[in-house]
mmCIF file of the N, C-alpha and C atoms, coordinates in Angstrom:
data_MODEL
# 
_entry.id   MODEL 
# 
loop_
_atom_site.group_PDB 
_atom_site.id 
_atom_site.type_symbol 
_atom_site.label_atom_id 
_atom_site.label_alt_id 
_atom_site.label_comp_id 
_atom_site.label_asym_id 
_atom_site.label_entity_id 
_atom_site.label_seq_id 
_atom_site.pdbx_PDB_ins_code 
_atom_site.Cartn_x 
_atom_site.Cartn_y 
_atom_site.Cartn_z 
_atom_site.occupancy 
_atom_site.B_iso_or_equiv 
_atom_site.pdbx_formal_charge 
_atom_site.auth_seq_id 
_atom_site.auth_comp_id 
_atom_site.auth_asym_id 
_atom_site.auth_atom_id 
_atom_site.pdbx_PDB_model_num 
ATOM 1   N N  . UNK A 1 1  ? 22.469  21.365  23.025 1.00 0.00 ? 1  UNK A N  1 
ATOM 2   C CA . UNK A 1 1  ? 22.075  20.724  21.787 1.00 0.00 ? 1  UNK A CA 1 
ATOM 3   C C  . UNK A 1 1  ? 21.653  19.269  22.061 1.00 0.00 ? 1  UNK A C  1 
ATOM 4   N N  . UNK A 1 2  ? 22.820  18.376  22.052 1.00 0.00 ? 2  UNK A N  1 
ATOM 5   C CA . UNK A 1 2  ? 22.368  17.185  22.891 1.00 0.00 ? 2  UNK A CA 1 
ATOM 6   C C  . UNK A 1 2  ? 23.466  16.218  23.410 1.00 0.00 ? 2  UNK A C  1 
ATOM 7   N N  . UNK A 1 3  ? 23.442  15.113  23.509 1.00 0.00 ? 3  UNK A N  1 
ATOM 8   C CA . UNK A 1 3  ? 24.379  14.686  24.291 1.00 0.00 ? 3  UNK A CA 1 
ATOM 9   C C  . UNK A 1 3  ? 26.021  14.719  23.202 1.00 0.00 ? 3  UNK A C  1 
ATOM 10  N N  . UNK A 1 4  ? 25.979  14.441  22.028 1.00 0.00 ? 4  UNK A N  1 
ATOM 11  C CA . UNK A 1 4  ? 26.713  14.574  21.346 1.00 0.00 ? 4  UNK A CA 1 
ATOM 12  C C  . UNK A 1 4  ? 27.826  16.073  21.543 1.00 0.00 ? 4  UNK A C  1 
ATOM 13  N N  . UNK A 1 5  ? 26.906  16.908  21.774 1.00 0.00 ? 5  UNK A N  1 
ATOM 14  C CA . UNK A 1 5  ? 27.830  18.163  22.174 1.00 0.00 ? 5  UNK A CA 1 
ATOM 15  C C  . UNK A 1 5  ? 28.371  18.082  23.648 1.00 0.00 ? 5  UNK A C  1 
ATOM 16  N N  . UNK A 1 6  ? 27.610  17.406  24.457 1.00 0.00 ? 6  UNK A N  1 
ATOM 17  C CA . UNK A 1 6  ? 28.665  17.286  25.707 1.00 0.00 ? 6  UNK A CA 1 
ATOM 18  C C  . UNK A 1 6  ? 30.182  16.456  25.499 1.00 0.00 ? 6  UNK A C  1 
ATOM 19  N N  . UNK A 1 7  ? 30.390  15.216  24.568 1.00 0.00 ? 7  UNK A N  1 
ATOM 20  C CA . UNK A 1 7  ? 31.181  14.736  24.175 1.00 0.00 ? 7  UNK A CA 1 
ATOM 21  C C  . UNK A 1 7  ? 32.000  15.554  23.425 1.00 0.00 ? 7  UNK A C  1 
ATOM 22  N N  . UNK A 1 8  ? 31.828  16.169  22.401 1.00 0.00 ? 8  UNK A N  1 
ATOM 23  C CA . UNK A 1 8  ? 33.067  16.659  21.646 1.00 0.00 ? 8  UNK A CA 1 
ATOM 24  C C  . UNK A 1 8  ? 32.304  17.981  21.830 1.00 0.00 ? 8  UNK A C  1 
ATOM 25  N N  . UNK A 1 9  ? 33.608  18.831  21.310 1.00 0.00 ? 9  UNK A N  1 
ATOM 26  C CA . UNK A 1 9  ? 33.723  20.757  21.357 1.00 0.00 ? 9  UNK A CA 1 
ATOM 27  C C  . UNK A 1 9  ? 32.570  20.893  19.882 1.00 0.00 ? 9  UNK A C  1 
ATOM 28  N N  . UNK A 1 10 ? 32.066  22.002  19.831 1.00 0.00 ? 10 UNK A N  1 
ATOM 29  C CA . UNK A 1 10 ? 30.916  22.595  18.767 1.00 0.00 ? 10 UNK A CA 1 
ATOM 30  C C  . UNK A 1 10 ? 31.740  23.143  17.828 1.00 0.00 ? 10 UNK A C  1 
ATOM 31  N N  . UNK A 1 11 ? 31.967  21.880  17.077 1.00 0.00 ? 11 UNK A N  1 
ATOM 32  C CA . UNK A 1 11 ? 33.006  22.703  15.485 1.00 0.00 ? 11 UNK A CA 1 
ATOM 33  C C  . UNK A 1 11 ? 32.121  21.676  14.594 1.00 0.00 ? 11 UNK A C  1 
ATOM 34  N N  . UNK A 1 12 ? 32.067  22.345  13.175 1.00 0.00 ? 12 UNK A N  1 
ATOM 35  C CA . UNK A 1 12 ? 31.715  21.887  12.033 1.00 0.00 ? 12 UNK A CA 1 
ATOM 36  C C  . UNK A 1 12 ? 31.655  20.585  11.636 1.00 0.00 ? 12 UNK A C  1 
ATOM 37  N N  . UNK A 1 13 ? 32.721  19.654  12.317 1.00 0.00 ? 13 UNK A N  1 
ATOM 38  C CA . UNK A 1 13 ? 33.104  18.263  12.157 1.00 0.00 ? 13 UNK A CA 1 
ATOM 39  C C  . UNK A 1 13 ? 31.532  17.770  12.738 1.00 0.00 ? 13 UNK A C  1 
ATOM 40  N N  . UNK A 1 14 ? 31.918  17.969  14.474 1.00 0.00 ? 14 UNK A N  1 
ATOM 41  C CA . UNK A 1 14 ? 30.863  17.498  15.026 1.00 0.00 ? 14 UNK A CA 1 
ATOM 42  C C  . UNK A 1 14 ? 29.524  17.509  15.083 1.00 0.00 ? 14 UNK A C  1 
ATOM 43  N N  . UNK A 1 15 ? 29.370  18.851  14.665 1.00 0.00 ? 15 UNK A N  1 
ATOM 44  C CA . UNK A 1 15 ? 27.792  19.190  13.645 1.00 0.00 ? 15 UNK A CA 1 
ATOM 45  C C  . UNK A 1 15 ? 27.387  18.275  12.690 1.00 0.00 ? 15 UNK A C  1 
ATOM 46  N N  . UNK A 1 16 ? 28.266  17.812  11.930 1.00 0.00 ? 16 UNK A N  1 
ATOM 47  C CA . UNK A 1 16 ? 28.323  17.118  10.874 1.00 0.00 ? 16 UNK A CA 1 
ATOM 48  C C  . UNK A 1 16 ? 28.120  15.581  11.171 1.00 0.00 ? 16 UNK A C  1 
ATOM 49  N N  . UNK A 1 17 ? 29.124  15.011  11.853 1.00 0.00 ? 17 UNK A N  1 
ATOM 50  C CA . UNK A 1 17 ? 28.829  13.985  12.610 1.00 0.00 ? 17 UNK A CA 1 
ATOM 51  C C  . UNK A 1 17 ? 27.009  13.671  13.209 1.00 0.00 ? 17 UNK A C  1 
ATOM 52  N N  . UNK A 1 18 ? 26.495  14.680  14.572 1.00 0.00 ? 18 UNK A N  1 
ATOM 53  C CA . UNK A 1 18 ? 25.661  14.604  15.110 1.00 0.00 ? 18 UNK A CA 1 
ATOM 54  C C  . UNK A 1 18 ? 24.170  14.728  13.892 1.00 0.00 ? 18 UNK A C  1 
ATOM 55  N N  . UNK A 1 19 ? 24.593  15.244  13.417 1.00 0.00 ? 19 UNK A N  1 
ATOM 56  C CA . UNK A 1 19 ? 23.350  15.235  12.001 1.00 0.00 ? 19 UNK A CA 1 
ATOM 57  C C  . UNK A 1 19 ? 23.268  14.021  10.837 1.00 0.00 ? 19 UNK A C  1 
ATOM 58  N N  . UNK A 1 20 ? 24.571  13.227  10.587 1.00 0.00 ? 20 UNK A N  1 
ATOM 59  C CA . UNK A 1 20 ? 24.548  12.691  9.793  1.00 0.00 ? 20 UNK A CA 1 
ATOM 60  C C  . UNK A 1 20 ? 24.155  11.051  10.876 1.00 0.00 ? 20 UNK A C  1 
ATOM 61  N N  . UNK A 1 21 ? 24.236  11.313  12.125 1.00 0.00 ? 21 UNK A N  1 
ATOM 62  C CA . UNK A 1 21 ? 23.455  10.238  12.254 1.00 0.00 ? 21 UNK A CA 1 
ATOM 63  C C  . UNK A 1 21 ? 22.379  10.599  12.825 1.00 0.00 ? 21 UNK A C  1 
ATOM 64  N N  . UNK A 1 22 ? 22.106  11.780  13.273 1.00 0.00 ? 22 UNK A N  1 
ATOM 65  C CA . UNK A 1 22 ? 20.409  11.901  13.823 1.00 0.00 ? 22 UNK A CA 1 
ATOM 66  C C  . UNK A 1 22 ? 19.754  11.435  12.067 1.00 0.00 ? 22 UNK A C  1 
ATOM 67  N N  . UNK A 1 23 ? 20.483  11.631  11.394 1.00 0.00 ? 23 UNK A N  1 
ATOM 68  C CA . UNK A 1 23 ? 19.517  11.133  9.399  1.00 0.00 ? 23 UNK A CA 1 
ATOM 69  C C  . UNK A 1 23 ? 19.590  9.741   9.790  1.00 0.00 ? 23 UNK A C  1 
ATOM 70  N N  . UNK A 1 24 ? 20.908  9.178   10.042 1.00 0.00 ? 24 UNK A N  1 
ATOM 71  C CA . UNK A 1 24 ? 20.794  7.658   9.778  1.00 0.00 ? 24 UNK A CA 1 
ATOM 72  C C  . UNK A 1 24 ? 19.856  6.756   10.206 1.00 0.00 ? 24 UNK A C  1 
ATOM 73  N N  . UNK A 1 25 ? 19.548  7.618   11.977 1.00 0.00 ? 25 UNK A N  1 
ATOM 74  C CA . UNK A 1 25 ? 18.749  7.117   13.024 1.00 0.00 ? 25 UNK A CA 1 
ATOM 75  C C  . UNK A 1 25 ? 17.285  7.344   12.266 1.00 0.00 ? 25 UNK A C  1 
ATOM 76  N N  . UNK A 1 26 ? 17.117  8.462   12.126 1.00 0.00 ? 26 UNK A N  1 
ATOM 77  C CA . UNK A 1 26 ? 15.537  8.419   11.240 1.00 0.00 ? 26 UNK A CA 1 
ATOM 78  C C  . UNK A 1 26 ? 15.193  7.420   10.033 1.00 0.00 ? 26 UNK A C  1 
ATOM 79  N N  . UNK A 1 27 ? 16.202  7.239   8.780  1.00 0.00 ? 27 UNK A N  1 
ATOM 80  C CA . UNK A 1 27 ? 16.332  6.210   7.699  1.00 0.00 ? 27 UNK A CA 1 
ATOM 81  C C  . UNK A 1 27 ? 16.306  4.802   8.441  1.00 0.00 ? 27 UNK A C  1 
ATOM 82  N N  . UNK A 1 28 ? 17.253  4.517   9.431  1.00 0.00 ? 28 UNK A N  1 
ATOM 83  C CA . UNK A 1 28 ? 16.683  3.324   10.380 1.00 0.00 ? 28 UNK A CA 1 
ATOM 84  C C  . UNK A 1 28 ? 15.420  3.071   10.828 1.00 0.00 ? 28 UNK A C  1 
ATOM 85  N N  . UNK A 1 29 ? 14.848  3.932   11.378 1.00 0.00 ? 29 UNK A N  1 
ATOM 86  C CA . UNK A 1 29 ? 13.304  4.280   12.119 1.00 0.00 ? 29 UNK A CA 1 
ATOM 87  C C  . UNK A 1 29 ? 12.362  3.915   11.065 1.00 0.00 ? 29 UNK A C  1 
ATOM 88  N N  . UNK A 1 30 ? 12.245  4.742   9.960  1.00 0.00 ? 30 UNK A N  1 
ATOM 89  C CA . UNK A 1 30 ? 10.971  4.846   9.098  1.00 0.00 ? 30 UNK A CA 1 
ATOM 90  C C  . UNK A 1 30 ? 11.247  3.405   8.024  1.00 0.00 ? 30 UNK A C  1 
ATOM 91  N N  . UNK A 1 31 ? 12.348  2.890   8.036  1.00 0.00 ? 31 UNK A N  1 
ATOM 92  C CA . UNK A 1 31 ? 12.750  1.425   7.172  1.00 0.00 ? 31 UNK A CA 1 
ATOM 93  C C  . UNK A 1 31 ? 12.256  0.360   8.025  1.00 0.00 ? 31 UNK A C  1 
ATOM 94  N N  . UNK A 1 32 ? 12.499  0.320   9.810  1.00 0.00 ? 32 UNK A N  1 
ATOM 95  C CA . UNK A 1 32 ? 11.709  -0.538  10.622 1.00 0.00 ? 32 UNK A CA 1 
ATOM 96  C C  . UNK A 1 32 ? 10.317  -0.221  10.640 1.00 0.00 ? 32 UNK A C  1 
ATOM 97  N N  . UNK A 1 33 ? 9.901   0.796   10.397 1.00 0.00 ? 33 UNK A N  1 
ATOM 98  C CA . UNK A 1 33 ? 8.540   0.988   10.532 1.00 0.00 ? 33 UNK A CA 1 
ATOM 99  C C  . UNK A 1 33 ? 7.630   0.584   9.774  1.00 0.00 ? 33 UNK A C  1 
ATOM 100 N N  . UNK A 1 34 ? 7.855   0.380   8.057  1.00 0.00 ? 34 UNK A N  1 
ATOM 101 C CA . UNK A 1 34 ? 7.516   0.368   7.289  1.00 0.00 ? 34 UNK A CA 1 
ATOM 102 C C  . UNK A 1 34 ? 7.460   -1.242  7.006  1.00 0.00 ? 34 UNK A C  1 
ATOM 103 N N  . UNK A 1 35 ? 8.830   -1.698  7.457  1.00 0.00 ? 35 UNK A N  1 
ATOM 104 C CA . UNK A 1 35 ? 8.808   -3.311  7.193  1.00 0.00 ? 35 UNK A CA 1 
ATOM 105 C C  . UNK A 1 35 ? 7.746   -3.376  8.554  1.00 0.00 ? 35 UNK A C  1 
ATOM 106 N N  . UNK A 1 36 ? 7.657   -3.321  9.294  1.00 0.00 ? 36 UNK A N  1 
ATOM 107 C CA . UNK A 1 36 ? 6.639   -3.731  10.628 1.00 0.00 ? 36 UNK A CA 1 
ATOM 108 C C  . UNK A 1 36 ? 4.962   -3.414  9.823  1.00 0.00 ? 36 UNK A C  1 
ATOM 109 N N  . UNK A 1 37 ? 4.733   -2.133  9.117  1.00 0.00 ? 37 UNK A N  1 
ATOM 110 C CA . UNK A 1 37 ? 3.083   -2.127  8.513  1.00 0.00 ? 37 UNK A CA 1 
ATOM 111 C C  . UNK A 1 37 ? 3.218   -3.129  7.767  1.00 0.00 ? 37 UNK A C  1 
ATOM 112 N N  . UNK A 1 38 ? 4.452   -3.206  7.094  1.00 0.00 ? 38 UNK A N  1 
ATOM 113 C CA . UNK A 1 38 ? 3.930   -4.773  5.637  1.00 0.00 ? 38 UNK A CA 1 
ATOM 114 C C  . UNK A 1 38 ? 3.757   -5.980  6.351  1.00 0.00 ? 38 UNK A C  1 
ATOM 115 N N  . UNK A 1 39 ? 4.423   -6.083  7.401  1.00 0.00 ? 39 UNK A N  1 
ATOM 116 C CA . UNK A 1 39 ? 4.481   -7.501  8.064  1.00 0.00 ? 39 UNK A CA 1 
ATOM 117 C C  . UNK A 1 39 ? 2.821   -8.044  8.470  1.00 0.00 ? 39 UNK A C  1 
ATOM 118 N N  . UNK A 1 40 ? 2.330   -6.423  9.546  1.00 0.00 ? 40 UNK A N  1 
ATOM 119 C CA . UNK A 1 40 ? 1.018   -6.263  10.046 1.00 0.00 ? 40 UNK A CA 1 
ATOM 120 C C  . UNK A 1 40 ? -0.013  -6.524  8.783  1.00 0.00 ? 40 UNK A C  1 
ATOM 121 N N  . UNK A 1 41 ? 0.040   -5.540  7.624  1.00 0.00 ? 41 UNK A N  1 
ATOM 122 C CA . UNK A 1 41 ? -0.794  -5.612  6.603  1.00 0.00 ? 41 UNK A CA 1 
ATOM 123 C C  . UNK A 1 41 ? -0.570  -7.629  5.861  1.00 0.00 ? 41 UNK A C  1 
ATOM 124 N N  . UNK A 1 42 ? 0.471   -7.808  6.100  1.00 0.00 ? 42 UNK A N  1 
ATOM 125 C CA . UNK A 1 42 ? 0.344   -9.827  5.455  1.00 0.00 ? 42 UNK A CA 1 
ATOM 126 C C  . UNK A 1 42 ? -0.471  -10.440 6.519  1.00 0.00 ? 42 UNK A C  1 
ATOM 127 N N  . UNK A 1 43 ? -0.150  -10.156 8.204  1.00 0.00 ? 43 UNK A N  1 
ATOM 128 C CA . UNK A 1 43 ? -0.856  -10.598 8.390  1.00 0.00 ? 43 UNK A CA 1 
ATOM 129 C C  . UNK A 1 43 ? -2.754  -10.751 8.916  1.00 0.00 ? 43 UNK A C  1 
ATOM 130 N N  . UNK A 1 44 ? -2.952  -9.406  8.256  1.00 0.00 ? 44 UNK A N  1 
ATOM 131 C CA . UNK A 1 44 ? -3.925  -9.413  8.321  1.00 0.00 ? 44 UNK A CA 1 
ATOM 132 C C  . UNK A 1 44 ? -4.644  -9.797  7.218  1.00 0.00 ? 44 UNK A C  1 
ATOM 133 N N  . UNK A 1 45 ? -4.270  -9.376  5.881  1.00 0.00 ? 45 UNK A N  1 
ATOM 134 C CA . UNK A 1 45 ? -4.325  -10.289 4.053  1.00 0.00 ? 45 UNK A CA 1 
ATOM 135 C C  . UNK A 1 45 ? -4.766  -12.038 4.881  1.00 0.00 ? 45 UNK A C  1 
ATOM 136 N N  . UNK A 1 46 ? -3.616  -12.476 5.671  1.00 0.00 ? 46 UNK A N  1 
ATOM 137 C CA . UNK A 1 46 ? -3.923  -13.497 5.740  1.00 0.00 ? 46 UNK A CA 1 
ATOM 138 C C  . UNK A 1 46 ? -4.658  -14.139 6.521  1.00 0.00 ? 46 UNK A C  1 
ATOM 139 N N  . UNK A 1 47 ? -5.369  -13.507 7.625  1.00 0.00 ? 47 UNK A N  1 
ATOM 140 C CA . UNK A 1 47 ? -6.605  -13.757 8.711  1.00 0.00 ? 47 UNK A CA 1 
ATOM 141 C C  . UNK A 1 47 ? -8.065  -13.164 7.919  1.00 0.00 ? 47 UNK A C  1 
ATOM 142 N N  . UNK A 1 48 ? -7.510  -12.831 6.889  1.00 0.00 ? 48 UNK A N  1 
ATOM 143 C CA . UNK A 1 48 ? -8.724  -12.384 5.973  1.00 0.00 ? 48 UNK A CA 1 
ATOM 144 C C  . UNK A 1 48 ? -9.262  -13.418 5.445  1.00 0.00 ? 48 UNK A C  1 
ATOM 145 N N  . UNK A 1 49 ? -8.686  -14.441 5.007  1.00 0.00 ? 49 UNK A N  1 
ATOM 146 C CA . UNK A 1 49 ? -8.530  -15.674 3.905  1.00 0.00 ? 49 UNK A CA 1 
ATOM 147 C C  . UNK A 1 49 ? -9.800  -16.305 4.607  1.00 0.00 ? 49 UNK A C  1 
ATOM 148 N N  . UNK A 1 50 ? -10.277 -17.167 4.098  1.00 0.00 ? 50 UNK A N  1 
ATOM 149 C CA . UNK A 1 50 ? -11.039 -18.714 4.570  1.00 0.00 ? 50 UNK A CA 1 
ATOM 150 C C  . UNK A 1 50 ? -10.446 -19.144 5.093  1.00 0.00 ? 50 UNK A C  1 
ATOM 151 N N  . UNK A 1 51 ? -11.013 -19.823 6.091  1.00 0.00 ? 51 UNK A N  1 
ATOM 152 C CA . UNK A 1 51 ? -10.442 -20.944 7.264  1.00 0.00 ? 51 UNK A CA 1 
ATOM 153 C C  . UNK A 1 51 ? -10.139 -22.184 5.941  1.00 0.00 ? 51 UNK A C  1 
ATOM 154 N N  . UNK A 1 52 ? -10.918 -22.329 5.033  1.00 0.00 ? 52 UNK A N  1 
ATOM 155 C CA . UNK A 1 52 ? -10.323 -23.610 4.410  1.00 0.00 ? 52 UNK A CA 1 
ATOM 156 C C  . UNK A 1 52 ? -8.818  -23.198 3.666  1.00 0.00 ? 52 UNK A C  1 
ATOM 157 N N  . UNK A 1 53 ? -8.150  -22.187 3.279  1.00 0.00 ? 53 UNK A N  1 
ATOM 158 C CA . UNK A 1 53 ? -7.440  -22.485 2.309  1.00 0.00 ? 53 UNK A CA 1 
ATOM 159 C C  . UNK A 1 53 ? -5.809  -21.847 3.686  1.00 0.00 ? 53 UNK A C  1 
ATOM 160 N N  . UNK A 1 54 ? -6.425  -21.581 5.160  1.00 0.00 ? 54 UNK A N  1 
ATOM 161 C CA . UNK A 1 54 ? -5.735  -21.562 5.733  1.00 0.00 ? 54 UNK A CA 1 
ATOM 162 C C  . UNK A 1 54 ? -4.555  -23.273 6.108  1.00 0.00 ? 54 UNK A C  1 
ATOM 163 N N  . UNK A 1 55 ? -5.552  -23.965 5.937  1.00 0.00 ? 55 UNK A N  1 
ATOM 164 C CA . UNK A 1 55 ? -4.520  -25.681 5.934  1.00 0.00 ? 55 UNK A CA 1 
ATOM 165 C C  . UNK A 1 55 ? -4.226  -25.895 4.493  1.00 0.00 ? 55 UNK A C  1 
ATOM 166 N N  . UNK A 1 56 ? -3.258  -25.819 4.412  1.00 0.00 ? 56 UNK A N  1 
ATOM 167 C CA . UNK A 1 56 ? -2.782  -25.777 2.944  1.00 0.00 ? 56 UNK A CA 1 
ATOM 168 C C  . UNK A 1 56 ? -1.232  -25.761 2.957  1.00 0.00 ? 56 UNK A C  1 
# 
């Protein structure tokens, strides 16, 4: 399965365990990912702008 099952025996607990953070790890993933496009998308909004209202 994966490394999680080499650590503990294959009972219900540990199923439970190994899934509820392979979710957490994904909800982590796609929350960094998403703040990283908004960051990319501001700064491109803002290389969009005029050079004049860039000194400001």
């Amino acid at each position: 399965m994966s490394w999680f099952s080499n650590a503990f025996p294959v009972t219900p607990l540990a199923l439970g365990l190994e899934i509820s953070f392979a979710v957490l790890l994904l909800i982590a993933l796609t929350g960094f990912l998403n703040h990283h496009y908004h960051f990319i998308s501001q700064i491109r909004d803002w290389v969009s702008l005029p050079a004049s209202q860039h000194t400001g």
